[in-house]
N, C-alpha and C positions, 0 to 999 in steps of 0.2 A: 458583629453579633446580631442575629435575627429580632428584631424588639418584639412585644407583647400588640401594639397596635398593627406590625405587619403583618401576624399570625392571627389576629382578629378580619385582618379585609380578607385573608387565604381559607379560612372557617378553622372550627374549632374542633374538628373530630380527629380522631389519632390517626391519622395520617395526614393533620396538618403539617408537620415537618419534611414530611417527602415534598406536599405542595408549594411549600417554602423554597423546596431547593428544585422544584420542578420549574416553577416562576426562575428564580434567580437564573436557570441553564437559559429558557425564553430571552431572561435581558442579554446574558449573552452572546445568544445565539444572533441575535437582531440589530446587536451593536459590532459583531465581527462581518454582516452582511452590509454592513455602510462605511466604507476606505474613508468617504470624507467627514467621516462621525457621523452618531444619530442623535435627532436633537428629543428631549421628553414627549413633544405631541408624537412622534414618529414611534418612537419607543414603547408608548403607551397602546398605540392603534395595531401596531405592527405583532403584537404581544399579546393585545387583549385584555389587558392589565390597567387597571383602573390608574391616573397618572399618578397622584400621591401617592400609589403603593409601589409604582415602576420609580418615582424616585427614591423611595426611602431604599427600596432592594440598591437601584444604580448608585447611590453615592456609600452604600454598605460594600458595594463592589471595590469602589474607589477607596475606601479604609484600607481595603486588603491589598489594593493593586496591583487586584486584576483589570479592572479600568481604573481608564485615564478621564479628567474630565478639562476639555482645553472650555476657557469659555462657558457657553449655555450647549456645547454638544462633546460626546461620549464616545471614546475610541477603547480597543482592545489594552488593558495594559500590560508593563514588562512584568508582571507575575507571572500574570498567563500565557504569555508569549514563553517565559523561560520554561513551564510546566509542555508546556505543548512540544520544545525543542527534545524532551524525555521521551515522547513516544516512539515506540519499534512496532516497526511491521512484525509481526508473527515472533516475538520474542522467543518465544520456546526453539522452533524450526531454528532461529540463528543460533541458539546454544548448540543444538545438536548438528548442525553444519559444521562447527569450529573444526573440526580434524578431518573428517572426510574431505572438505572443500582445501585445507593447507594440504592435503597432501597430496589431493588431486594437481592443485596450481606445482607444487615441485616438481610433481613425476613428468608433468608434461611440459613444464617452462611455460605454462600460459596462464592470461587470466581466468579468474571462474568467477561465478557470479548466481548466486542463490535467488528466486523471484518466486513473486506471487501474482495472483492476478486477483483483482479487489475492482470492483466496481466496472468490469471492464478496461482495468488500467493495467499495466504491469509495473510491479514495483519492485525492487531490489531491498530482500534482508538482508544479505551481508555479502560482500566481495573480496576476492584475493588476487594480489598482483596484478592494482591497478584499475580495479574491473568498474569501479564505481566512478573513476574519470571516463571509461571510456564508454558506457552507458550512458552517463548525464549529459556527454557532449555527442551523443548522438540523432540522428536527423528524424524527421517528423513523425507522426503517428502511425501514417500509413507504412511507412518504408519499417518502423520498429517492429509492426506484425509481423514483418518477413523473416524476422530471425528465428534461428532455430529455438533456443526458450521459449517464444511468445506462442512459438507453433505449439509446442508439446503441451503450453498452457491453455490454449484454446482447445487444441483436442478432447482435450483430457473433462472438457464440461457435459455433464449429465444428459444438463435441458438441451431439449431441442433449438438451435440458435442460426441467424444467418451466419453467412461466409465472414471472417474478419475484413477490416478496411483492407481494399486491396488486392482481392481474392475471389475471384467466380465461383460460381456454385460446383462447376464442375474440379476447377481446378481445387479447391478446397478438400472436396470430396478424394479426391487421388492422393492429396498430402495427408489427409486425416488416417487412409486406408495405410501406407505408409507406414505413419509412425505405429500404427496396431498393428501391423505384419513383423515389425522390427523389436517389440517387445517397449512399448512407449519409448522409442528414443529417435529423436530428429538430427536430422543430419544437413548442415547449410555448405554446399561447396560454393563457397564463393558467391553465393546469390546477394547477400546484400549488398555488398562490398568487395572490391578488388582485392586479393591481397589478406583478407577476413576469412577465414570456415570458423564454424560452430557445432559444436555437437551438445544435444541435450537430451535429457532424460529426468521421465514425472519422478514426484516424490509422493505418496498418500500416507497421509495420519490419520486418524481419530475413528480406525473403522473403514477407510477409504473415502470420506466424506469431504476430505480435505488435502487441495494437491496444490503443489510446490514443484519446481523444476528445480536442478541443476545444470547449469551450461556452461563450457569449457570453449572458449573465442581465442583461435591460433592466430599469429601474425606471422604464416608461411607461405611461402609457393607453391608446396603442394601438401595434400592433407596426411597430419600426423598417423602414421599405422597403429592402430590397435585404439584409437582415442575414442569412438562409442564403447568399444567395453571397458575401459578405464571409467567414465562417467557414469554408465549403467550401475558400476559396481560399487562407484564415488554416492549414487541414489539408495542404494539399498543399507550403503551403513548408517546412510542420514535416519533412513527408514527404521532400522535397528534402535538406534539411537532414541529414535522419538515413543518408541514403544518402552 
């Protein structure tokens, strides 16, 4: 519980209680930025936050545990840790993938695999038949651009942007023209991986403001027939779905 002297150092106008929980995000933002805990002067400078008032918020923390307090320093706790294991990328886009995406992976015996692109990263909302083993154990940043999701995710950005890691300007430009000649859908034969195709296709929600891939990664020797318009078609129920 917030006390009466913490909401006094925070000031006293009606929107002291945002600044309450404005401070309290600050301690933990600043305490999940130090592995080996943050000790109170740290806390306090790192924050901005006068030290009595970083302690009384930090060990209001530790009531709740969300921190931890080992000693005289301050680690992330299992409260928080368990709330943070709840969050989903793009929660909505994984509801409306559920059917489109199981029945893409039947039709074609392979896995598929729903992605976003967030911060310049790609990330996976939901996978079927495996996809999310075989995404996590795959190899490094650069080599990950190459696949055909990452491609259709990149494309598919507004702003004006360099080539992804891995990727000339020229070469960029030929793949980008590509997947917009093909109707947004990328096609990987075998470029990442021996043994690997990929077929993928955008997804846009909220207006078009907002794009999602689908991609469907064969484990064949040569590439399945008809599997871009399987996917194309696997996108647009998503798309259906999210409207």
């Amino acid at each position: 519980m917030v006390t009466d002297s913490t909401r006094e150092s925070l000031g006293t106008s009606s929107s002291a209680g945002r600044g309450v929980l404005d401070a309290g995000f600050q301690v933990l933002q600043a305490i999940s930025e130090c592995p080996d805990g943050c000790g109170l002067s740290v806390l306090s400078r790192s924050t901005g936050i006068p030290k009595a008032t970083a302690y009384r918020l930090a060990e209001q923390l530790v009531g709740l545990g969300a921190v931890q307090r080992v000693e005289q320093r301050y680690f992330v706790g299992s409260r928080l840790a368990a709330l943070g294991r709840q969050w989903q990328v793009a929660p909505m886009l994984r509801r409306a993938a559920q059917r489109p995406g199981r029945v893409l992976a039947a039709l074609t015996e392979s896995m598929v695999a729903v992605c976003v692109l967030d911060q310049g990263a790609v990330h996976m909302v939901t996978g079927f038949n495996g996809a999310d083993v075989f995404l996590s154990a795959g190899p490094g940043s650069d080599l990950a651009f190459r696949t055909a999701l990452a491609q259709v995710l990149m494309a598919a950005r507004a702003d004006p942007a360099p080539p992804p890691p891995g990727y000339t300007g020229t070469e960029w430009r030929r793949i980008r023209t590509a997947i917009e000649d093909n109707g947004s859908v990328a096609v990987d034969h075998f470029d990442v991986a021996n043994g690997v195709c990929c077929v993928a296709a955008t997804i846009r929600w909220n207006g078009g403001t907002d794009v999602a891939a689908i991609g469907c990664m064969s484990l064949a020797n040569r590439f399945p027939p008809g599997l871009p318009r399987l996917v194309a078609h696997a996108a647009r129920e998503i798309e259906k779905n999210l409207r």
